[in-house]
MIVEX-805304 format. One line per 10 residues: number of its first residue (from 1); their letters; for each residue x, y, z of N, C-alpha, C. Coordinates in Angstrom, 3 decimals. Layout:
<pts>
NUM) a) X,Y,Z,X,Y,Z,X,Y,Z; ... $
</pts>
This chain:
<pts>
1) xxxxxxxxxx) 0.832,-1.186,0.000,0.000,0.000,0.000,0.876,1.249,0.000; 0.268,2.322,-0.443,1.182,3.481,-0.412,1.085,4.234,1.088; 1.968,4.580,2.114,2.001,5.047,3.008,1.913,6.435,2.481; 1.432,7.321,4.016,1.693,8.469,3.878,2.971,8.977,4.262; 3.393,8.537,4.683,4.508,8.980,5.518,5.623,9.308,3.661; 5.442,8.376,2.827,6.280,9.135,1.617,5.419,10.068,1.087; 4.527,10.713,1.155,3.917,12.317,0.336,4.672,13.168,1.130; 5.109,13.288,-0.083,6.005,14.589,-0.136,5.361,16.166,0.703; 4.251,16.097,0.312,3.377,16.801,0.517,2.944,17.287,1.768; 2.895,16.124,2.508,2.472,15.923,3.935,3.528,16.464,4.860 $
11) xxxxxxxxxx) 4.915,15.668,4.025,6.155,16.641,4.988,6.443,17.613,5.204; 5.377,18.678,4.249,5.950,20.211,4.429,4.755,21.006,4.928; 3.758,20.741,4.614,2.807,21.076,5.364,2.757,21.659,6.817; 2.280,22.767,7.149,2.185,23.421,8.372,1.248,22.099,9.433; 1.900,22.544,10.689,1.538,21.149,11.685,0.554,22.338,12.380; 1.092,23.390,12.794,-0.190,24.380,13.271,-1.388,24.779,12.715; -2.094,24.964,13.585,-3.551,25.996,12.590,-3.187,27.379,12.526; -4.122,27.784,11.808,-3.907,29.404,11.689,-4.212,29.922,12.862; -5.322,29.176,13.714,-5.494,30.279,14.949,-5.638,29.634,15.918; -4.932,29.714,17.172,-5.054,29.004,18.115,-6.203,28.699,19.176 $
21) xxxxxxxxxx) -6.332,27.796,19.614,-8.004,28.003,20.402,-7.358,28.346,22.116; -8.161,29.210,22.626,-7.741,30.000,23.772,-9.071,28.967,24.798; -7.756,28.506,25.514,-9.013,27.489,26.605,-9.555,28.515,27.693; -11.185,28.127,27.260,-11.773,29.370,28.493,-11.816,28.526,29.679; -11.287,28.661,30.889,-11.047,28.691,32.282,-12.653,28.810,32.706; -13.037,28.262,33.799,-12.308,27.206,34.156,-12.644,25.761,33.261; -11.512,24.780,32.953,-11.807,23.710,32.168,-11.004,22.635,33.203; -11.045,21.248,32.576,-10.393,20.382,33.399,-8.988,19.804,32.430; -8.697,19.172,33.216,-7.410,18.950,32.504,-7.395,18.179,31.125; -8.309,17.553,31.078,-8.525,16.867,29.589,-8.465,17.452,28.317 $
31) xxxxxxxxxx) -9.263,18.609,28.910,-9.648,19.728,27.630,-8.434,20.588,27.437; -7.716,20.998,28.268,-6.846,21.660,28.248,-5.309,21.197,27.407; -5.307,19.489,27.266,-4.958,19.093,26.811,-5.033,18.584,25.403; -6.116,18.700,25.319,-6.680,18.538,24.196,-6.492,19.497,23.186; -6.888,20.961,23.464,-6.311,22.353,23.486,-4.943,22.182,23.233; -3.651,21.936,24.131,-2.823,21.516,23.369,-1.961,20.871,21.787; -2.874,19.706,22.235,-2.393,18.611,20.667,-3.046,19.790,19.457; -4.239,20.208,19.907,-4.836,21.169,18.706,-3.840,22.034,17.877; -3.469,23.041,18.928,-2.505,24.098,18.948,-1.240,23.396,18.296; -0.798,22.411,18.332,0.554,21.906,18.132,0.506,21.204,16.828 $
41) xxxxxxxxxx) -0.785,20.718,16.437,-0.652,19.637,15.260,-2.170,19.992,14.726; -2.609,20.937,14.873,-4.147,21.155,14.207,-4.642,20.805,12.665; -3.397,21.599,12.190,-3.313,22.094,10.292,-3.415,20.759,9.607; -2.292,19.529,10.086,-1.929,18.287,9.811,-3.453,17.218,10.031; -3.594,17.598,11.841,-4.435,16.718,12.485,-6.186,16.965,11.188; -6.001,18.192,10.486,-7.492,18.712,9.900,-7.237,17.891,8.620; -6.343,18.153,8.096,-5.911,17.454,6.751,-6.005,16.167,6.567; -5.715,15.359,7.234,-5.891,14.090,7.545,-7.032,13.646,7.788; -7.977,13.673,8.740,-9.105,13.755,9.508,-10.170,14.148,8.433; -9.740,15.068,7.451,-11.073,14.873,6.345,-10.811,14.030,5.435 $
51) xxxxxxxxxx) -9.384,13.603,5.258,-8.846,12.780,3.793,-9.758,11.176,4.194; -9.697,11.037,5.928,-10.516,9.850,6.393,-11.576,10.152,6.670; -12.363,10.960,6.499,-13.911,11.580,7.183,-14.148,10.956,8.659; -13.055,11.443,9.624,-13.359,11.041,10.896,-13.089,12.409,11.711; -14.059,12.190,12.810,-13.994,13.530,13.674,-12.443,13.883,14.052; -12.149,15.052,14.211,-10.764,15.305,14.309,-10.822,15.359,15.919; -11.832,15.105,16.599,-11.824,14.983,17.804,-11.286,13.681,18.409; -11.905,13.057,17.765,-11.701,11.412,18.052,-10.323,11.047,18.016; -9.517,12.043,17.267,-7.914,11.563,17.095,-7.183,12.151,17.967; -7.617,13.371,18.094,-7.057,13.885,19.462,-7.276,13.294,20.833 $
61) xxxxxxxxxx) -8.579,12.799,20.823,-8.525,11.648,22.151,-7.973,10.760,22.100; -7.060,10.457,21.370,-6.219,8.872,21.482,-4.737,9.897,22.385; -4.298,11.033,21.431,-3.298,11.645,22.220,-3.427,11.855,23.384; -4.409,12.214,23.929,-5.102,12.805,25.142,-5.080,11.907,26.214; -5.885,10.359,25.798,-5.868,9.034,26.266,-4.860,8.770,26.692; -3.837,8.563,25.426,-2.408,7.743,25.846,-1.427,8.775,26.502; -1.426,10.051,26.146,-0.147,10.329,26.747,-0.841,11.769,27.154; -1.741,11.992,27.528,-1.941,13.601,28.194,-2.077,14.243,27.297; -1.548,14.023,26.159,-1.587,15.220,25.327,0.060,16.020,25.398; 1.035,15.141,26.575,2.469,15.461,26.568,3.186,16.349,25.499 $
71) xxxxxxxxxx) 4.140,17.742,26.067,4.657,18.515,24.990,5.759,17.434,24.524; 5.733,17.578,22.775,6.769,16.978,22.384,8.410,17.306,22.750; 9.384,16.958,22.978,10.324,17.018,23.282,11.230,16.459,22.303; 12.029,16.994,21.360,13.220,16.052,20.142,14.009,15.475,20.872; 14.180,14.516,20.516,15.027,13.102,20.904,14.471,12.187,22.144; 13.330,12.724,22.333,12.645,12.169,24.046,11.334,12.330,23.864; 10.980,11.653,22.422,9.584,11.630,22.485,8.564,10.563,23.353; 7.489,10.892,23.449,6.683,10.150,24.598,7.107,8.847,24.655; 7.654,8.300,25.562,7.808,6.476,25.571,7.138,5.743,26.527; 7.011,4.412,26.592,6.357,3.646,27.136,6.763,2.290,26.786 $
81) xxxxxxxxxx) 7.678,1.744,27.884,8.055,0.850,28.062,7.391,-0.225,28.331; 7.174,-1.841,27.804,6.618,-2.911,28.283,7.588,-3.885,28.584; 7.387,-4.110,30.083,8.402,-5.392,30.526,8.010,-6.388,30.165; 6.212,-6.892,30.001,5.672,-7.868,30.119,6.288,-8.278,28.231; 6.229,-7.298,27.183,6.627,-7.507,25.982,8.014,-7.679,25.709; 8.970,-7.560,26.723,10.203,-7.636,26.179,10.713,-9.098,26.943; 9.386,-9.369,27.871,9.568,-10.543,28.451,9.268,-11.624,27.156; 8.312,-11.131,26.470,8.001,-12.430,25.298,8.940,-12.317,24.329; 9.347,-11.464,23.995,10.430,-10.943,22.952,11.502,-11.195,23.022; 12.282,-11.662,24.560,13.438,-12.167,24.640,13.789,-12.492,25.944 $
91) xxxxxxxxxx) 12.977,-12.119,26.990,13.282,-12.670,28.225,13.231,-13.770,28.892; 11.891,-14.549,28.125,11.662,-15.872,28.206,12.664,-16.903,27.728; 13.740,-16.301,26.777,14.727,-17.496,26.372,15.968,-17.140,27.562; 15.824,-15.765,28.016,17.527,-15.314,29.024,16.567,-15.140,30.115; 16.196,-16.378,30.945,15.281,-15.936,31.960,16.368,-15.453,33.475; 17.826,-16.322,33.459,18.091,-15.724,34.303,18.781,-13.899,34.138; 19.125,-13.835,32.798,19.585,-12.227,32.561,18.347,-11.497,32.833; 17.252,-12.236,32.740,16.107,-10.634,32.589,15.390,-10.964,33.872; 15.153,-11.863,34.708,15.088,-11.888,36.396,16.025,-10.784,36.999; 16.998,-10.699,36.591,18.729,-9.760,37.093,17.745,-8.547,37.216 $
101) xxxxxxxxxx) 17.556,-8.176,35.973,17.163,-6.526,35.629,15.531,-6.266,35.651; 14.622,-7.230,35.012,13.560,-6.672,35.684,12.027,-7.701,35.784; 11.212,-6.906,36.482,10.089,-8.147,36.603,9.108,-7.367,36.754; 7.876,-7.995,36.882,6.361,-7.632,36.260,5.052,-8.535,36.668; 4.110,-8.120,36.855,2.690,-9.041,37.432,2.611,-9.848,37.577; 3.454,-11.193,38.252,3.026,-12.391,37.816,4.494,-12.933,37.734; 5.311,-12.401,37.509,6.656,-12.992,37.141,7.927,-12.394,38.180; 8.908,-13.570,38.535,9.773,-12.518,39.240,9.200,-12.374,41.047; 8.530,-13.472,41.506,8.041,-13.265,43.051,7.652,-11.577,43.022; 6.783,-11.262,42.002,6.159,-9.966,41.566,4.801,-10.319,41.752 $
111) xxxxxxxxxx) 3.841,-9.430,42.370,2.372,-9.506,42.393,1.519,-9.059,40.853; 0.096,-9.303,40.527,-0.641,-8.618,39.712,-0.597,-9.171,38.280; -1.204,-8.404,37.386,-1.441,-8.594,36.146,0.264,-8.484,35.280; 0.394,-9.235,34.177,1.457,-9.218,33.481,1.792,-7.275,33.079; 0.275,-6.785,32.869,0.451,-5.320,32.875,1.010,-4.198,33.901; 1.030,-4.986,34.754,1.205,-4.068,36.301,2.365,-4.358,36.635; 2.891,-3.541,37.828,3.963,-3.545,38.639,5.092,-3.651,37.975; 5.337,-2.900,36.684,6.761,-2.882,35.650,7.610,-2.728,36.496; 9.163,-3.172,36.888,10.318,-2.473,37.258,11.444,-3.173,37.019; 12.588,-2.217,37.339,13.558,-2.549,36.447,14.946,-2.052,37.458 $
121) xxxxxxxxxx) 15.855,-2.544,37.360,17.439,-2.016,37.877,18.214,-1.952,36.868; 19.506,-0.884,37.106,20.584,-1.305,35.925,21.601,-1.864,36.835; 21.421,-2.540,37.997,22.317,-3.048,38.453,21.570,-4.007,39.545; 22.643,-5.422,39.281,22.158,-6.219,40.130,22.187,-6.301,41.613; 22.877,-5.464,42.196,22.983,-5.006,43.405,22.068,-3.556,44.013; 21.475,-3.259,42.824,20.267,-1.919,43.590,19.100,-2.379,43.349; 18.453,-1.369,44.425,16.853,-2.002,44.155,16.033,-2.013,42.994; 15.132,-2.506,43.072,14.286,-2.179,41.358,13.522,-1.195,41.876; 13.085,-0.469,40.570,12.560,0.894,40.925,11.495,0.690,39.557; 10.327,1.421,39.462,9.593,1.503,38.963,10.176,1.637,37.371 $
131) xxxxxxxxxx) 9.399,1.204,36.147,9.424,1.854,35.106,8.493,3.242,34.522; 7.323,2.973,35.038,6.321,3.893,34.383,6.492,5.099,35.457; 7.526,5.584,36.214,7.157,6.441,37.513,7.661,7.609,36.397; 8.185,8.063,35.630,8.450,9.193,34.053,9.440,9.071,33.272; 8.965,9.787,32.663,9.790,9.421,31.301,11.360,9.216,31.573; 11.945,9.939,32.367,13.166,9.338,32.658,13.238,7.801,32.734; 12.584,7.021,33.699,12.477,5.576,34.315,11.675,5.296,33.161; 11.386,5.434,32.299,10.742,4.862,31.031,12.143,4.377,29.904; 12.884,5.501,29.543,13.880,5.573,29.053,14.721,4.832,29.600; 15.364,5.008,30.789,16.423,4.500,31.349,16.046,2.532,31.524 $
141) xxxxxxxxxx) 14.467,2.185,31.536,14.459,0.930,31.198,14.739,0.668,30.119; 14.515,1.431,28.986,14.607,0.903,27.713,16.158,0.736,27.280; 16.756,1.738,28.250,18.150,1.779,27.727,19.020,0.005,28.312; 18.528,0.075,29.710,19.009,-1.409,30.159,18.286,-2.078,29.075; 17.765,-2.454,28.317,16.836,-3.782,27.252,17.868,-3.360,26.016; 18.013,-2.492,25.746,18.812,-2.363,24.538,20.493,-2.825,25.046; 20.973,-2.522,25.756,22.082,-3.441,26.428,21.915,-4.877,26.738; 21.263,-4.916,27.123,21.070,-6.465,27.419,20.647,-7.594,25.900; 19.304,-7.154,24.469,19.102,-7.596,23.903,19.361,-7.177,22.345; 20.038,-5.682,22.622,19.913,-5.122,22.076,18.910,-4.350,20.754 $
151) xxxxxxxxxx) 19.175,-3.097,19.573,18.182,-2.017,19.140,17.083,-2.818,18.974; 17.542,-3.668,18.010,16.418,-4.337,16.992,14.938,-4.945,18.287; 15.626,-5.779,19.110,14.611,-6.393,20.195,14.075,-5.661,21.057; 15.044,-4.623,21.639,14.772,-3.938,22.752,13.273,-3.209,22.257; 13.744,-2.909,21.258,12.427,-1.493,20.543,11.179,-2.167,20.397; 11.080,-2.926,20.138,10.029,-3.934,19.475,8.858,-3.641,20.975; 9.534,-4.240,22.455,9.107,-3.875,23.122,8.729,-2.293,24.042; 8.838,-1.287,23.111,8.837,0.380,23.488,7.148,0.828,22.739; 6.632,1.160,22.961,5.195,2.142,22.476,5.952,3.963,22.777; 5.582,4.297,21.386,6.447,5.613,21.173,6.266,6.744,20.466 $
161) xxxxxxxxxx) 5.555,8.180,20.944,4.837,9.009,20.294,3.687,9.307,21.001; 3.300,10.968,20.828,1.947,10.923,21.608,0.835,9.959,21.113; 0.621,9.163,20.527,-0.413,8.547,20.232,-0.062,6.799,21.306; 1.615,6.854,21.186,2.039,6.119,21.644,2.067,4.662,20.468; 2.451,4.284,19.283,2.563,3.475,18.256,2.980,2.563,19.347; 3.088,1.250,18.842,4.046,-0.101,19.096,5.160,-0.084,18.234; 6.510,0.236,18.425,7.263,0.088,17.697,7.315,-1.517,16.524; 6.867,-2.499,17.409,6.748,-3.968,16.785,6.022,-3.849,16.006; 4.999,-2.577,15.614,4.062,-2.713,14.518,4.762,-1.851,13.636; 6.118,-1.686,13.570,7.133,-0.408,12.478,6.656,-0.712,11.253 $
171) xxxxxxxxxx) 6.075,-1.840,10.605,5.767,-2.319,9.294,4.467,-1.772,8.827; 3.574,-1.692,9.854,2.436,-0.893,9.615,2.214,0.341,9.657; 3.414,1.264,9.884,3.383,2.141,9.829,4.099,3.024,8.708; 4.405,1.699,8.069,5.764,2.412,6.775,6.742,2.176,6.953; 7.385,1.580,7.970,8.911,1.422,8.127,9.539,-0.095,7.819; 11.112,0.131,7.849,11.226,-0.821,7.375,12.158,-1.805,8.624; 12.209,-1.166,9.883,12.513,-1.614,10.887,12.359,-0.895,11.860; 12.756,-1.637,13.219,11.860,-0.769,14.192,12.750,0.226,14.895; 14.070,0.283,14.406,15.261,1.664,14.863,14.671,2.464,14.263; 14.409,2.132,12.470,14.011,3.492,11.866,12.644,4.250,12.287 $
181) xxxxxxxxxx) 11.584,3.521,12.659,10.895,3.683,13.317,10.774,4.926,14.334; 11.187,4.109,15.275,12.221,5.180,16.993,12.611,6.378,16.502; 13.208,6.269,15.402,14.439,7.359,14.862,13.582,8.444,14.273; 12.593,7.978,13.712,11.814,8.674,13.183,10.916,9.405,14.022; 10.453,8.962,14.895,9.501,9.826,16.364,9.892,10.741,16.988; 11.229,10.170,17.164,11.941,11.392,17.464,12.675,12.522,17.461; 11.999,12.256,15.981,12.746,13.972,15.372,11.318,15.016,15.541; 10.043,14.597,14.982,9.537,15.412,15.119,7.800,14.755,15.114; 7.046,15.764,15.729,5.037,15.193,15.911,4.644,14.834,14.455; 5.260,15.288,13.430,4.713,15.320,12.272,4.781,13.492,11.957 $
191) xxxxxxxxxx) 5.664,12.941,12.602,5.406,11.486,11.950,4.640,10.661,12.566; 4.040,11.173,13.874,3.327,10.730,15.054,1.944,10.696,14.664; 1.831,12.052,14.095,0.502,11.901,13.261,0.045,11.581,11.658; 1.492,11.298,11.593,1.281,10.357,10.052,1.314,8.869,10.202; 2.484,8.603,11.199,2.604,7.082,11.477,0.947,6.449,11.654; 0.149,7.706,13.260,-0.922,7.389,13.097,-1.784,6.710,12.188; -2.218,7.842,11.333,-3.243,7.030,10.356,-2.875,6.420,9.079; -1.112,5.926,9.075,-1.182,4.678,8.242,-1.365,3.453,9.074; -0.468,3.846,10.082,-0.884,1.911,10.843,-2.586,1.772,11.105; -3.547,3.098,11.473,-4.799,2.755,11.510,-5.266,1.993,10.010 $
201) xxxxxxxxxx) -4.482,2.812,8.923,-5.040,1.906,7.370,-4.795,0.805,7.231; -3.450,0.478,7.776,-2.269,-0.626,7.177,-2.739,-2.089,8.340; -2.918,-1.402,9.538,-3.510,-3.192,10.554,-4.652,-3.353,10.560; -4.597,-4.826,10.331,-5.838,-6.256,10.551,-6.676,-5.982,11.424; -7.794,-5.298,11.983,-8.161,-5.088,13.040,-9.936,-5.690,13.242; -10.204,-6.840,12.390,-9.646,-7.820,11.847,-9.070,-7.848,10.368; -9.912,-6.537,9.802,-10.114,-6.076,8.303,-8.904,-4.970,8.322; -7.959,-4.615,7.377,-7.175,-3.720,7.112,-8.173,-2.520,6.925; -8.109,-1.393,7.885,-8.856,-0.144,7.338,-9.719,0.113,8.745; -9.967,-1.091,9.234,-10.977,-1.125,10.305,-10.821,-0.075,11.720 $
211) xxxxxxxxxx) -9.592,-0.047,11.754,-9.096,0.550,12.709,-10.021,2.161,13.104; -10.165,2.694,11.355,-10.199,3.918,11.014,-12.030,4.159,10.970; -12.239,2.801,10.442,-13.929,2.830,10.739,-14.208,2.806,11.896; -13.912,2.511,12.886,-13.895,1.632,14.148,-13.898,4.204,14.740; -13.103,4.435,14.558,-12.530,5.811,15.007,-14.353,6.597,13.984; -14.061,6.322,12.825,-15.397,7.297,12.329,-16.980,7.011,12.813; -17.350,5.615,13.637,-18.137,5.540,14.338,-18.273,5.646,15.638; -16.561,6.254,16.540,-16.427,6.610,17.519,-17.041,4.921,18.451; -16.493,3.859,17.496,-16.644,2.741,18.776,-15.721,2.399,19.253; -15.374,2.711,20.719,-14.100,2.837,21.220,-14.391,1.443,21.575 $
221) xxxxxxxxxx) -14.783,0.576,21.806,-14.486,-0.885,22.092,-14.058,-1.946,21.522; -14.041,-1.404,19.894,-13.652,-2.103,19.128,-12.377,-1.559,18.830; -12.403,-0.180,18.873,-10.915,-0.048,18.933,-10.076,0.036,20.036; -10.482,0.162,21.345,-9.525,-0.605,22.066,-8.859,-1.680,21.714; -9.949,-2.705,21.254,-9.597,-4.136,21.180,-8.740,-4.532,20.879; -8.223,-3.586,19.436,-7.113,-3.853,18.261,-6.117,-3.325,17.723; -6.438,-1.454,18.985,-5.224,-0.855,18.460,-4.183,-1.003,19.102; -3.967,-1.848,20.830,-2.690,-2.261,21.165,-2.633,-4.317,20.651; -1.147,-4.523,20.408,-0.881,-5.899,20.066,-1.528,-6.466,21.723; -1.459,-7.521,21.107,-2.122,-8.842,22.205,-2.024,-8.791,23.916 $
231) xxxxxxxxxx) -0.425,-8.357,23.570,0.471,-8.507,25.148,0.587,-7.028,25.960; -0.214,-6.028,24.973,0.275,-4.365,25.528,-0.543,-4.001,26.385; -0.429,-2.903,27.251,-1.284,-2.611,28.293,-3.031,-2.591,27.707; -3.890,-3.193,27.960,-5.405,-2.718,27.549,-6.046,-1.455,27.443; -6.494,-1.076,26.385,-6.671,0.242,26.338,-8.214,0.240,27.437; -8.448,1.460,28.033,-9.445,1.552,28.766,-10.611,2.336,27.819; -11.891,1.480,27.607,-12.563,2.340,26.757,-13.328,3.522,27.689; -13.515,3.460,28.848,-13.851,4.479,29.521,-13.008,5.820,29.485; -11.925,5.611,29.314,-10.473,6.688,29.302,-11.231,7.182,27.682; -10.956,5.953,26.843,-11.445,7.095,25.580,-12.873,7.584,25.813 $
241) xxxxxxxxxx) -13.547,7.502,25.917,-14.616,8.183,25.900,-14.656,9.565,26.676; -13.833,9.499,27.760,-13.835,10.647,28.329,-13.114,11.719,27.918; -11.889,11.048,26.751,-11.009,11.769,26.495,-11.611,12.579,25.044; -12.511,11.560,24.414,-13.334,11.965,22.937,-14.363,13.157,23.491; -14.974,12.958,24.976,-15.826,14.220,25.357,-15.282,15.472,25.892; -13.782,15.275,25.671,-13.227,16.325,26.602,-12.797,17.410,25.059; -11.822,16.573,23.993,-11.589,16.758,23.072,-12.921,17.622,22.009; -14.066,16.907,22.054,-15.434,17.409,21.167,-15.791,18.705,22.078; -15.636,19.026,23.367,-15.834,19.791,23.636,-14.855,21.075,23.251; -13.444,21.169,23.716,-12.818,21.825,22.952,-12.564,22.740,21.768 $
251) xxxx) -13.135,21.310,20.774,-13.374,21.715,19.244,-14.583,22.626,18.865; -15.565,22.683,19.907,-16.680,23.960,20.122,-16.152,25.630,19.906; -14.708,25.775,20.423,-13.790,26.545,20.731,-13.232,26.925,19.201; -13.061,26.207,18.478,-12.131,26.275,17.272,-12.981,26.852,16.156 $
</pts>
């Protein structure tokens, strides 16, 4: 299929709108965030959003959902580390190297769901300390996995971008591995919201495309279902919904 991510077109394109929406106070933090992603990626987020005839709200609640709506940062774009995925990806064959460094719900004399209780050490003599406690301890796990299994594996297990992609899905998004991938997020939002709505075109969800129908009828249960892989944290469809009413409200503003 032809990705977007090669139109030429798309790469030069203004990521702002012409006019920014001024959040009237008092609002809650959703909206305000929402307000954000607007302000930062509007021009792109509009362009897109009619090329698929889906509310441009609805896409901003996935940012909103997954990552706050977080300011982008170059070279430190939003990450999100999975222990439980780098456990299937390579920990299960080096069970005593990845016991050393880290453990998770269920594994590791660790309590809870394979999703819960991530943590990690870079040394076998300090304590384990959380992964998800910020982006630092997000990073700094990923950096122990890339030492230990190194780029190619480590990444596979990283979700990366305000929308938060699966790097393991780099193929559905246009890429042709999952460094270039990484490499690519973190230069700039513009591929965050392109990566977006090719992997929504490009994955099985069960139907290639579905992803995107699933977003233009605003059924967040079906797209929970299918937009993280098997083993990734569960998306909460209550989170989207709140995040799609926080977002539609917003867009009242614009």
């Amino acid at each position: 299929m032809a990705f977007l991510k090669n139109d030429s077109e798309l790469l030069t394109i203004s990521l702002v709108p012409e006019k920014a929406v001024v959040v009237a106070h008092p609002a809650n933090d959703q909206v305000t965030a929402a307000a954000n992603v607007y302000n930062r990626l509007g021009c792109l987020l509009a362009r897109l959003s009619i090329e698929h005839r889906v509310d441009m709200a609805s896409v901003i609640a996935i940012w909103v959902a997954q990552t706050g709506g977080r300011i982008f940062t170059p070279k430190r774009a939003s990450l999100y580390f999975e222990v439980q995925r780098f456990f299937s990806v390579w920990g299960h064959r080096y069970r005593q190297e990845f016991d050393t460094y880290f453990r998770f719900g269920g594994f590791n004399l660790q309590q809870g769901q394979p999703w819960e209780n991530h943590e990690y050490r870079e040394d076998s003599e300090r304590m384990y300390r959380g992964v998800h406690h910020n982006q630092n301890s997000e990073y700094a796990a990923l950096t122990m996995a890339r030492t230990l299994a190194g780029d190619s594996v480590a990444l596979t297990a990283a979700c990366v971008g305000g929308c938060l992609l699966s790097v393991a899905e780099f193929s559905s998004a246009g890429y042709g591995s999952p460094i270039e991938m990484f490499d690519a997020f973190q230069e700039s939002e513009r591929t965050h919201v392109i990566g977006f709505f090719d992997y929504c075109a490009a994955k099985p969800a069960p139907k290639t495309k579905d992803l995107i129908r699933y977003l233009r009828a605003r059924d967040w249960e079906h797209f929970a279902m299918h937009y993280p892989a098997a083993d990734q944290t569960p998306m909460e469809v209550r989170r989207l919904q709140s995040a799609y009413a926080s977002a539609k409200a917003m867009m009242s503003w614009v």
